[in-house]
DRENLOGU-214572 format. One record per residue (C-alpha): residue in one letter; x, y, z. Coordinates in steps of 0.1 Angstrom, whole numbers. Each point is the difference from the previous one (the first is absolute). Example, Ala and Ser with C-alpha at 12.3 -4.5 7.8 and 13.67 -1.06 7.14 Angstrom:
<recs>
REC  res      u      v      w
REC    A    123    -45     78
REC    S     14     34     -7
</recs>
This chain:
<recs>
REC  res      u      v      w
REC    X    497    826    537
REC    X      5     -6    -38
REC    X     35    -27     -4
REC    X     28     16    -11
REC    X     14    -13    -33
REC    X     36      3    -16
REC    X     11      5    -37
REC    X     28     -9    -19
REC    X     18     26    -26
REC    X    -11    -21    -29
REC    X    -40      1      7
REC    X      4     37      6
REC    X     17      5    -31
REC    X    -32    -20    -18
REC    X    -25     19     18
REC    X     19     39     -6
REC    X     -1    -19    -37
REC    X    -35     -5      1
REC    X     -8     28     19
REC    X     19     27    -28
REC    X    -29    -13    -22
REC    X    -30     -6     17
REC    X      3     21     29
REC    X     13      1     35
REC    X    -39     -6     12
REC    X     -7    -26    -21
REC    X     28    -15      3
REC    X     -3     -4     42
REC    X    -37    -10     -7
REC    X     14    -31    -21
REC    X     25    -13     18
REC    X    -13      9     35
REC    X     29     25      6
REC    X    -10     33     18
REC    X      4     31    -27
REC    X     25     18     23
REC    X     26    -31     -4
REC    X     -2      5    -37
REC    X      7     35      1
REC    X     31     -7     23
REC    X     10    -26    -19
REC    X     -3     19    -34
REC    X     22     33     14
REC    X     25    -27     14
REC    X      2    -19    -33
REC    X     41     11     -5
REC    X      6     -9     31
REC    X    -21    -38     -4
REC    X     21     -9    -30
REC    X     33     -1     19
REC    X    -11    -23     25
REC    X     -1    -40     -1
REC    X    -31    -14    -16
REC    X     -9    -16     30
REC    X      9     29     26
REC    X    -33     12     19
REC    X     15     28     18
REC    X     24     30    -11
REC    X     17     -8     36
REC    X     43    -11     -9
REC    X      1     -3     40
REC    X     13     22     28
REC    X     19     27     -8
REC    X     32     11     17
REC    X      0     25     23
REC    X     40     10    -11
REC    X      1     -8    -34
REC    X     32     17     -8
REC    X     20    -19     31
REC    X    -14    -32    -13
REC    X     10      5    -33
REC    X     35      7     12
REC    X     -2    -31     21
REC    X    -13    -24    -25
REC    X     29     13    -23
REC    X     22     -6     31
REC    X     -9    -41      4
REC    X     -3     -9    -39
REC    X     42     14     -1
REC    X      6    -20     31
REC    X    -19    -35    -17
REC    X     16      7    -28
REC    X     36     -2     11
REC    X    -11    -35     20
REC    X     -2     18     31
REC    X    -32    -12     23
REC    X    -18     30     16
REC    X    -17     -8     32
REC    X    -29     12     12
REC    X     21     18     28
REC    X     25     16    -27
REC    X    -30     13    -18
REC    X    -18     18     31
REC    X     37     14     10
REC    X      4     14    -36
REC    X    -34     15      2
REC    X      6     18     27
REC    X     35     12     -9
REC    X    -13     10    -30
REC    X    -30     19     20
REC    X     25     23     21
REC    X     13      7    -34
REC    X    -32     16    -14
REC    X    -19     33      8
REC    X    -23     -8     27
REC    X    -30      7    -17
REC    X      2    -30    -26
REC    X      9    -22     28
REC    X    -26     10     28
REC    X    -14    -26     23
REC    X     27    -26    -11
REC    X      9    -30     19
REC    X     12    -30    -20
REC    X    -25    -16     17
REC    X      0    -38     -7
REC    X    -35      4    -14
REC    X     10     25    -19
REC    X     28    -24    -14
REC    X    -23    -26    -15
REC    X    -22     26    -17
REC    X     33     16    -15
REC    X     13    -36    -13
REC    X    -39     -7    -14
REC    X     -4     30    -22
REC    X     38     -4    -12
REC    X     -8    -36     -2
REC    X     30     -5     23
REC    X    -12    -29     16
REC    X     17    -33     -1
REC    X    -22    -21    -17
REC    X     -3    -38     23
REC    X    -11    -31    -11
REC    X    -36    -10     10
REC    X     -1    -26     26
REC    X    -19    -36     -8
REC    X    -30     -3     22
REC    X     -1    -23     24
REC    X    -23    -28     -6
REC    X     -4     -7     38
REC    X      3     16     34
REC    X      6    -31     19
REC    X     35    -12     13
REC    X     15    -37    -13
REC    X     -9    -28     23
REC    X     38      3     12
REC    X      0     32      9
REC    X    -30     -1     20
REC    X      4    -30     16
REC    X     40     17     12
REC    X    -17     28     14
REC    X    -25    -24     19
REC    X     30    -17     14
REC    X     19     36      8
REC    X    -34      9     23
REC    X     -2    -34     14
REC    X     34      2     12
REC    X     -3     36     14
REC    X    -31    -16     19
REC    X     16    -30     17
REC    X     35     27     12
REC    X    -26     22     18
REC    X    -16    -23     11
REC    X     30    -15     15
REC    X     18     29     14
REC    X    -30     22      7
REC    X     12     33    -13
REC    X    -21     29     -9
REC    X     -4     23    -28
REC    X     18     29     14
REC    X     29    -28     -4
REC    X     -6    -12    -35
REC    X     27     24    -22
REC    X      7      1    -39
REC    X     33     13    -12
REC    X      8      9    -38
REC    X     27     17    -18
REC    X    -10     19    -28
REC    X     34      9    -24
REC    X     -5     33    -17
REC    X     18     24    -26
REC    X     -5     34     -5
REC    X     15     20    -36
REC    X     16     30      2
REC    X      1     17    -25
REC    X     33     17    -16
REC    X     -3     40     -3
REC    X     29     -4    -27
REC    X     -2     18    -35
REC    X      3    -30    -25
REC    X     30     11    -25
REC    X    -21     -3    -37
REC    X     31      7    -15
REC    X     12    -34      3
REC    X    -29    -18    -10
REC    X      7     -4    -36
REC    X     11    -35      0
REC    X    -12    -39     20
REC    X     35      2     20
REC    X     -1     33      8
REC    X    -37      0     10
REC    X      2    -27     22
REC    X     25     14     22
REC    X    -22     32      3
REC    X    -29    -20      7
REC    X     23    -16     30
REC    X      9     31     14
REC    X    -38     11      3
REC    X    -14    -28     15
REC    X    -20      5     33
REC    X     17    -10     34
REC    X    -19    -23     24
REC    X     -8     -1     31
REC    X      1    -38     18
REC    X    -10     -5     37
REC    X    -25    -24     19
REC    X    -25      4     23
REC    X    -11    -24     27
REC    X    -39      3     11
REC    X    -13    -24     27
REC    X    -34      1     20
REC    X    -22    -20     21
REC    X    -36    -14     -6
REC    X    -16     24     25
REC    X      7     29    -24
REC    X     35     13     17
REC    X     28     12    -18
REC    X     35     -9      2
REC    X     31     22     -3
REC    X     10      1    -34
REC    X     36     -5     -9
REC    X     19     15    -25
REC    X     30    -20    -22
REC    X     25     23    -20
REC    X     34     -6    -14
REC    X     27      5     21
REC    X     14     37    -17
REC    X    -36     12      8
REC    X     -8    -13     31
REC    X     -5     24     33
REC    X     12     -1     33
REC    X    -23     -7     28
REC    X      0     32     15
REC    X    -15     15    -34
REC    X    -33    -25      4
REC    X    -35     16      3
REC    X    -24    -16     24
REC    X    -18    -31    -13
REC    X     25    -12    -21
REC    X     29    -25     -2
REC    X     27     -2    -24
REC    X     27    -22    -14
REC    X     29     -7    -27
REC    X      6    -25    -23
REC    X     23     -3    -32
REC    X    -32      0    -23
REC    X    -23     15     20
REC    X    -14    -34      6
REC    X    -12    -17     31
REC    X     24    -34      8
REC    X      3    -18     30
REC    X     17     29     21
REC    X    -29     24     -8
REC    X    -24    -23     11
REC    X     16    -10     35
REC    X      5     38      0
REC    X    -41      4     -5
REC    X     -8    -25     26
REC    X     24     17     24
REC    X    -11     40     -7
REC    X    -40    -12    -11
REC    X    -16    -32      9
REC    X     15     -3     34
REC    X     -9     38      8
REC    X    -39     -4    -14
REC    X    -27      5     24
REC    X      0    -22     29
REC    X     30    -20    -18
REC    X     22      3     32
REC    X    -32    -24     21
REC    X     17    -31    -22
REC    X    -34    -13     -7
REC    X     -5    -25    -33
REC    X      0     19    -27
REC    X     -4     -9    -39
REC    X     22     19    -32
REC    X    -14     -7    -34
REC    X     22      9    -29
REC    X     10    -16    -34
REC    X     21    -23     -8
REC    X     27     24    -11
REC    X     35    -23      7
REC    X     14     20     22
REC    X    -32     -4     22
REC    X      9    -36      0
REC    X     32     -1     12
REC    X      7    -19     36
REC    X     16     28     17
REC    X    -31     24     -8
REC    X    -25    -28     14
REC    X     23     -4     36
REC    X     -2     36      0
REC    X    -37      4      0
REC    X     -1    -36     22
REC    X     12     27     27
REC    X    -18     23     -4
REC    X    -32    -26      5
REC    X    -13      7    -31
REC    X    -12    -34    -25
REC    X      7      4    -37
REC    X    -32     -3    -27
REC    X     20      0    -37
REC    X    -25     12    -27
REC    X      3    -28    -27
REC    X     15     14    -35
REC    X    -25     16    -21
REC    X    -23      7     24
REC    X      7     32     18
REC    X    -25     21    -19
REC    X    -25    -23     17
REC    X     17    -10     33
REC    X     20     35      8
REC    X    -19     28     18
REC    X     27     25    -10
REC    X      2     -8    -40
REC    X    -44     -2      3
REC    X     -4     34     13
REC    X     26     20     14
REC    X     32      1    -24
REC    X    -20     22    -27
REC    X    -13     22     17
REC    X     34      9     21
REC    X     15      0    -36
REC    X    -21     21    -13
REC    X      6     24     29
REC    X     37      1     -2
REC    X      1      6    -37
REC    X    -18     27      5
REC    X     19     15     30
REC    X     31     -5    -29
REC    X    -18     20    -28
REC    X     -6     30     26
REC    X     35     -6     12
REC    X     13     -2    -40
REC    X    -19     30    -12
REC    X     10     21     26
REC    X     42     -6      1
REC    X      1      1    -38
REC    X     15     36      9
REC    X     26    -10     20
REC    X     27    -17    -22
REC    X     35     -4      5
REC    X     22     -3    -33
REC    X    -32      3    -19
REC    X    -10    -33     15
REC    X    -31     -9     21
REC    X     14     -6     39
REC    X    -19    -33     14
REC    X    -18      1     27
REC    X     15    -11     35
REC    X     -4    -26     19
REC    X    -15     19     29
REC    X    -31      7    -29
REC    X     -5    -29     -7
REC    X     -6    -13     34
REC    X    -21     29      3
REC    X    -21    -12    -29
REC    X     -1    -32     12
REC    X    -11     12     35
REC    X    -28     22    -14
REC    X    -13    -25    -27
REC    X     -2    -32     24
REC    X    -22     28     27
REC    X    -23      5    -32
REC    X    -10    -41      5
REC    X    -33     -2     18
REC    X      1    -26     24
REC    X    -34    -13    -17
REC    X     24     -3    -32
REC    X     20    -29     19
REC    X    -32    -17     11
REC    X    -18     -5    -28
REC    X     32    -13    -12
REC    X      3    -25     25
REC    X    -39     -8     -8
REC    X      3     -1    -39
REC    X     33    -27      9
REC    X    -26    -22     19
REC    X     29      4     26
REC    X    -29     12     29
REC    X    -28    -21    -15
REC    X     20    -28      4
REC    X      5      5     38
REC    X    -39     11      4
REC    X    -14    -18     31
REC    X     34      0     17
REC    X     -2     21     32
REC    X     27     25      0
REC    X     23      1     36
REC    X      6     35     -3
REC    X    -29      9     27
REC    X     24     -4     31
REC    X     30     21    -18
REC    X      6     42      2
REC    X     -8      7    -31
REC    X     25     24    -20
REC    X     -2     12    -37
REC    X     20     22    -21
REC    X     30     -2    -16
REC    X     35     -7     10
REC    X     27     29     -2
REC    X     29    -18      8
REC    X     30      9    -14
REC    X     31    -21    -11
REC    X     27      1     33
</recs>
């Protein structure tokens, strides 16, 4: 098969040039071009002129499927950037379909606001926030120090089970992950009273997006079971126990943070209730070295529950933590998404011509339904990858003699 060979505008131009005098024959003969490109390239000779020098193909990239909705929507963010407001990608998807139930339903056929969708929109609007480039790395290797903290961290895991003898169904990681959610304000910005700095600024505060602040408190253990997870809202939005689904626990804190009481209050609903938890064998909680984790009462707490403490040094838990190496994104991911589906279908019930949040009984759905989506594998290999299990290799587990139970705790708060 003959190699396929490119052109750019300006050698076409030269050989149409050449080619208007000599011959289109000639011409491909010369210059080892085929006679039928010439003759293309001579009927196309208008159209050759207007692109860049360099171009090689007539191509200006994917074309939209809605021009005339993406048109209105590019119109739409440029107005909002240029009064300082900052247009999320979630504002823009919202918009797009709002602006989609506006319009006959053939322009807007097969519409989704997908998020794929989204990035091709912002590319051919050049809508994308431009981000500076990252130095590369000059090496993949860890500092001496670092290395030589994780050595200790395994060494010391080593000697504990050696010590107490427990197993991995009795080796647990607990993490809080702190996360905020926008939502955005259905409200008609007033233009009329943009005209001045003072008068803009207090329009701009009026628009602004309200958030959504809660915590969520993942645990598992080394053999691949998962934990209840439990929930941490602020007081105004917490529920009552009776409204709990099954698999989840929740609790209430001023900031929606968790302090000393929420994490007696975990140890009391979760860690004691874990499989085979009540047998008061040895067991071992990694976590980092967050300062309420520190404090004395936490420590008694756990002391009786028979569970030994293993703090993740500072800095390290990317490397040490099973839950930050392979199991927080991916449960992240999967709730964010359950909040789009969630976001794009209550857009049409508003009250007041604002956007109602979501209750708390949703969101301990969606934290229910996203922590099922974890494969069990997905907490292994994070345990692996930590060097948390390879670090215990050639240790016999003592979970041979014990009923063995799996699956996840459903208690709820008393």
């Amino acid at each position: 098969m003959a190699k396929r060979s490119s052109y750019t505008a300006a050698y076409k131009l030269y050989l149409v040039d050449i080619a208007e005098r000599e011959g289109n024959r000639a011409t491909g003969r010369e210059h080892g071009v085929s006679e039928k490109l010439i003759r293309d390239w001579r009927r196309k000779k208008s159209e050759l002129k207007k692109l860049p020098s360099s171009a090689r193909s007539q191509r200006v990239g994917d074309k939209p499927y809605w021009p005339e909705l993406e048109t209105n929507l590019q119109k739409w963010v440029l107005e909002k950037r240029s009064k300082g407001e900052k247009v999320s990608s979630t504002k823009i998807r919202l918009k797009a379909r709002s602006m989609a139930r506006e319009m006959p339903s053939e322009f807007v056929e097969g519409f989704s606001a997908s998020s794929s969708w989204l990035y091709r929109f912002r590319r051919r609007k050049d809508l994308l926030c431009k981000k500076k480039k990252k130095k590369p790395k000059i090496t993949q290797s860890l500092p001496q120090e670092i290395e030589d903290k994780i050595k200790d961290f395994h060494e010391m895991l080593r000697a504990m089970r050696t010590e107490t003898g427990y197993d991995t169904q009795q080796i647990g990681n607990m993490d809080e992950i702190k996360m905020t959610f926008d939502l955005p304000s259905a409200s008609t910005e007033c233009e009329c009273c943009s005209t001045t700095t003072e008068t803009s600024t207090r329009t701009r505060s009026t628009i602004t997006s309200e958030k959504i602040h809660l915590t969520v408190v993942l645990a598992c253990l080394a053999d691949g079971t998962k934990l209840t997870p439990m929930v941490v809202f602020k007081p105004k939005m917490a529920p009552t126990a009776v409204e709990l689904p099954p698999g989840v626990v929740a609790h209430r804190h001023k900031s929606a943070l968790v302090e000393e009481e929420g994490l007696k209050y975990w140890i009391d609903q979760v860690w004691e209730n874990r499989p085979r938890g009540s047998v008061r064998k040895r067991a071992c909680l990694l976590y980092d070295d967050f300062k309420p984790h520190l404090l004395e009462s936490v420590r008694r707490k756990l002391e009786d529950t028979s569970t030994d403490l293993a703090i993740i040094p500072t800095g390290l838990t990317s490397h040490l933590q099973p839950l930050d190496i392979s199991v927080n994104s991916p449960f992240k991911q999967k709730l964010a998404e359950l909040w789009w589906k969630w976001l794009v279908g209550g857009t049409d019930g508003k009250k007041g011509g604002k956007i109602q949040k979501p209750g708390a009984l949703d969101w301990c759905q969606w934290v229910s339904e996203a922590w099922r989506e974890v494969d069990a594998g997905t907490i292994v290999r994070g345990f692996q990858t930590s060097g948390i299990l390879s670090s215990l290799h050639g240790l016999k587990d003592n979970n041979d003699d014990d009923d063995d139970s799996s699956g996840e705790s459903d208690t709820l708060p008393h």
